[in-house]
N, C-alpha and C positions, 0 to 999 in steps of 0.2 A: 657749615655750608651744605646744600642739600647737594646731589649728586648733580653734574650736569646733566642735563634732558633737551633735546630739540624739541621746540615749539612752532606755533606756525605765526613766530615772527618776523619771519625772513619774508613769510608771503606777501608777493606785491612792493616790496621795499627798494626802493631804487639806490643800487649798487653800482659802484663804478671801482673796478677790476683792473689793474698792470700784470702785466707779465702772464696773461692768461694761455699763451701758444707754448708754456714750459709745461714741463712734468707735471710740478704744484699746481699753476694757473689751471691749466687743462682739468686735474682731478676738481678745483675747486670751482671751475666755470659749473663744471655738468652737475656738483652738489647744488649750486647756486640755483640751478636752472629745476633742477627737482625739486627745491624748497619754494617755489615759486619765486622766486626775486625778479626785480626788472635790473637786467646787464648791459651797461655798457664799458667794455673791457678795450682796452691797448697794447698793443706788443709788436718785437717784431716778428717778421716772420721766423716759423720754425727751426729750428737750427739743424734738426736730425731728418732723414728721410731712411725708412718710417717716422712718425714723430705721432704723438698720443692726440696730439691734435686733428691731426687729421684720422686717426682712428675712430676718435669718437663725433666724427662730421656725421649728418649737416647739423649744422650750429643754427636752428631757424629763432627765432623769437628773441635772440639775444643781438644787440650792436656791437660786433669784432671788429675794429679796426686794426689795421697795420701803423704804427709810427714810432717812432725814436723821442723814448721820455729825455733825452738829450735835446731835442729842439724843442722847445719851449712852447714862442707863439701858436706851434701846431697842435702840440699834445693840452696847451689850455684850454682852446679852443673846444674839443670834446666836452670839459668840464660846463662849459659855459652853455653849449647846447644841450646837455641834458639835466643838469642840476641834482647830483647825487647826493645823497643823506650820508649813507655811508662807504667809506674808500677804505679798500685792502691793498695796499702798495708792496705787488711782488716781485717786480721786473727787477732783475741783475742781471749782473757777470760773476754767475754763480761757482766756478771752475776755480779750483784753487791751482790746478797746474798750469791751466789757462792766465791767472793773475800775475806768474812768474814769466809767460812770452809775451803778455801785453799789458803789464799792469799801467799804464795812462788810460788805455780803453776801460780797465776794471774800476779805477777811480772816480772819472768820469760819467759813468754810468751810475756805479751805486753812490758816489757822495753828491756829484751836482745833479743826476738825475734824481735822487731823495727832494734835493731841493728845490729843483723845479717840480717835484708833485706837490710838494706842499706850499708852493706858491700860488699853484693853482688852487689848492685848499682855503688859503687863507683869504683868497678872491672870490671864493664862490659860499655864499651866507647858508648856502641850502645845507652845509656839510656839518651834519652833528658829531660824528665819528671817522676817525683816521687810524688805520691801521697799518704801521710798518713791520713789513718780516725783514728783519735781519738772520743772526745765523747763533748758533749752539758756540761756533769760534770765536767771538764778540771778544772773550774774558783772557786777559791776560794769564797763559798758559805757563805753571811752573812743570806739567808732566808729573805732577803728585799723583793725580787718579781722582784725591777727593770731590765730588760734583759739586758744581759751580752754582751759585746762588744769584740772585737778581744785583745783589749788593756789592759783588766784588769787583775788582778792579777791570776794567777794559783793557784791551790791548791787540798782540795779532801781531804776528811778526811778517810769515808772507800775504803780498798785497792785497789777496782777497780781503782775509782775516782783519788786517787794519783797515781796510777800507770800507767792512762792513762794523769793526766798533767808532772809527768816522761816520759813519751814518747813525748811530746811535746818539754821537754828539751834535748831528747836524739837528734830528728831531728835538733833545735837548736842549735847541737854541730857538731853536722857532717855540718851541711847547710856552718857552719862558717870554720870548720876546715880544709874539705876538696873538697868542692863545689863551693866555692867563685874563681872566674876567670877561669873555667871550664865552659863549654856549658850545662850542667844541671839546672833544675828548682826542688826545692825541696819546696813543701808547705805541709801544714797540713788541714782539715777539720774536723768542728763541727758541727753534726746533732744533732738533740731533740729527743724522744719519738717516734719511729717510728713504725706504725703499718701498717697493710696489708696483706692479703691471704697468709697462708703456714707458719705462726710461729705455733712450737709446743714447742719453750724453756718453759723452767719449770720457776717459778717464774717471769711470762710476764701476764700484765692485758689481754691479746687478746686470747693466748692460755687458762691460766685459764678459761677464763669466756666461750671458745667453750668448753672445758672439764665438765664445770658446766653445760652448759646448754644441754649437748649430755647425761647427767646422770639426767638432772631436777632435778638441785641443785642449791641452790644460790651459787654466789661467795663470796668467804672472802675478805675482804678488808680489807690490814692491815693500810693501810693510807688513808684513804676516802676523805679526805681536803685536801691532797697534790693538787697541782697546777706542771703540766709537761705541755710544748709544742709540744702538741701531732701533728701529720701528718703522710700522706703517705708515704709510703717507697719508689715509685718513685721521691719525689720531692726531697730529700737529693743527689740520686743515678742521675737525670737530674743535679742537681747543680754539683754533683764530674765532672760529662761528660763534661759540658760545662767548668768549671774550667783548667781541663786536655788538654782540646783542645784550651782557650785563655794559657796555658800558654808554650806548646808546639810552639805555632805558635807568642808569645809575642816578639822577636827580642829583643832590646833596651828596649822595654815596660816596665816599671815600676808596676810590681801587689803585691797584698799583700801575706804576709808569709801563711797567715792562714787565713780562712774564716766561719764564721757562716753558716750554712743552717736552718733556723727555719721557724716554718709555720708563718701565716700573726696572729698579738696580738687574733682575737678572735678566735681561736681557741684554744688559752689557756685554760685548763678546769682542772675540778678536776677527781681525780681519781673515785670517783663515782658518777659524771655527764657523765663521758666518759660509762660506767660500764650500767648507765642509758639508754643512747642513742642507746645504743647496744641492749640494751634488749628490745627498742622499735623498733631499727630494725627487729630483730628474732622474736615479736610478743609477746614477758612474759614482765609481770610486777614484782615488787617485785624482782627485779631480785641477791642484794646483800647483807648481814646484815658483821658486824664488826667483824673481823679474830680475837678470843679470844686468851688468851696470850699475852706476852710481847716479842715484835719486836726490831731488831735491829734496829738503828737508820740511816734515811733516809731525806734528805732535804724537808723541810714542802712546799720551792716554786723552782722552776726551770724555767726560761724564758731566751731566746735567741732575739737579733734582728740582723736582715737580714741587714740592711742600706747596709753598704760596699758591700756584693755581688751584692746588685742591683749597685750601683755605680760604679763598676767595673767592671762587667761581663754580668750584663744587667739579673741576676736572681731571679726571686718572687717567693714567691707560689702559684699556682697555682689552688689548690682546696681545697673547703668550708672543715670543720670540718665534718658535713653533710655528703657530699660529698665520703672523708675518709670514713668515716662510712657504708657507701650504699655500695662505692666500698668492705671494707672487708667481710660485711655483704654478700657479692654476691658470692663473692670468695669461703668462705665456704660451701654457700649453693649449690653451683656448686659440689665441689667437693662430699659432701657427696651425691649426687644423680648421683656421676658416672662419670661424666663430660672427656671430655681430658684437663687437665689442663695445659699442655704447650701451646694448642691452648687456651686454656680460658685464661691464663696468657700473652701471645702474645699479645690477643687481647685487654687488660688493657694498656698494652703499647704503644700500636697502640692511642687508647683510648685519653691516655697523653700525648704524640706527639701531637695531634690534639688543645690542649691546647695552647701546646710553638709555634705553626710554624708560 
């Protein structure tokens, strides 16, 4: 498979976007909006103040709405006034510490909100392509280490994690029940540990550790050994893009259901080597000691491999761990000294682009 490369098939293509006011959505509205796409996007409102959303305002030329993919009649309704080709379905309850204080709201949202997008999909004829993000958790976790392939078992033991390999079965049941011999593509994608300028969620190694070090505090680390496959937040969001556009444009093509996005093996790290590298970015040492108390319980290893997306769609990663690091490291520092951050954010993607072409 040749390498992936953006093209300018996204230009003019009418997009309809969930979860656009999050981290991802945010990053992938304003990639959207540079490739020329026509956007109409759903979400609620932002949950952090700062929030990346509102950093990279005004939002002109694209259709933002406010609404809850949990109500139904309302969030169809958008589908039916603008008649999208193709849908990226991001909106969760992405928080895994958050799914242990509310896991009914974490179900709710990622399994019957799945469902009502895709019922709004399978009502609106315009829809060539359906794209679900679930999560790198999806996979039934023994804490081996070995990275986890498209093929293996599902599972997730706190609620997030099962409630995002439930949303794997939910597209699973729609793909079979009501998509098969229809002109629809319906897949799902798995990204890892994704960091980069403009998280402010609560319980995130990247926001924590900018909240720690803006007060000259170390961070808590509740699990300092865990092992995630950390990367940038462009590299998952180039894989959806290029995914979306081989599978809109696939005819006969044979692709797969579901796809990995993980960074390249070294960048696998621990939660306080990443924590580390950070803090030599920003210039402190010392930078985290051990979050006291007893933690809910969290997967000691997390690793993905990418094989098939390269084999298929022609997608790597693209940038060093390093790399990652410098980029988010810059992003912050930008912002706190003032910056225009939808041109500084622009220009990171501009940046990435020059990587895939």
């Amino acid at each position: 498979m040749e390498a992936m490369g953006l093209t300018d098939f996204w230009n003019g293509r009418r997009v309809f976007l969930t979860g656009h006011t999050g981290f991802k959505g945010s990053w992938l509205s304003l990639w959207l909006e540079k490739l020329g796409a026509e956007v109409t996007a759903v979400s609620l409102e932002p949950e952090t103040n700062p929030s990346l959303y509102g950093r990279l305002a005004p939002w002109n030329g694209q259709g933002h709405h406010i609404a809850d993919i949990r109500e139904a009649a309302t969030f169809k309704q958008y589908f039916i006034d603008f008649e999208p080709e193709i849908v990226i379905h991001m909106a969760a309850q992405a928080l895994v510490r958050r799914s242990y204080e509310n896991p009914t709201e974490t179900f709710a949202t990622n399994v019957m909100g799945t469902a009502n997008v895709l019922d709004a999909v399978r009502e609106t004829p315009s829809v060539k392509t359906a794209l679900v993000v679930t999560s790198d958790k999806v996979y039934a976790n023994n804490g081996s280490g070995v990275p986890f392939v498209e093929t293996d078992m599902l599972g997730g033991k706190d609620p997030y994690s099962n409630s995002k390999a439930c949303t794997e079965l939910v597209v699973q049941s729609y793909r079979d029940s009501f998509f098969n011999g229809r002109d629809i593509r319906l897949a799902t994608v798995r990204a890892g540990n994704v960091i980069g300028g403009g998280d402010w969620s609560k319980d995130r190694l990247i926001p924590d550790f900018i909240r720690a070090f803006e007060s000259s505090q170390p961070i808590l680390l509740r699990y300092p050994e865990a092992i995630r496959p950390w990367q940038h937040v462009l590299e998952p969001l180039g894989g959806y893009l290029a995914f979306a556009e081989a599978l809109t444009l696939a005819g006969e093509q044979e692709l797969p259901e579901a796809l990995n996005f993980g960074p390249d093996p070294q960048s696998f790290a621990t939660v306080s080597e990443l924590a580390e590298a950070l803090g030599l970015a920003h210039g402190v040492n010392d930078v985290w000691k051990p979050a006291p108390g007893k933690h809910l319980p969290e997967a000691p290893a997390l690793t993905l491999s990418s094989a098939l997306a390269l084999d298929t769609i022609g997608w790597c990663p693209r940038l060093s761990l390093q790399q990652t690091i410098d980029w988010t490291a810059a992003w912050y520092k930008a912002n706190r000294e003032g910056a225009d951050m939808r041109a500084f954010s622009l220009a990171q993607i501009a940046a990435y682009e020059e990587t895939v072409s």
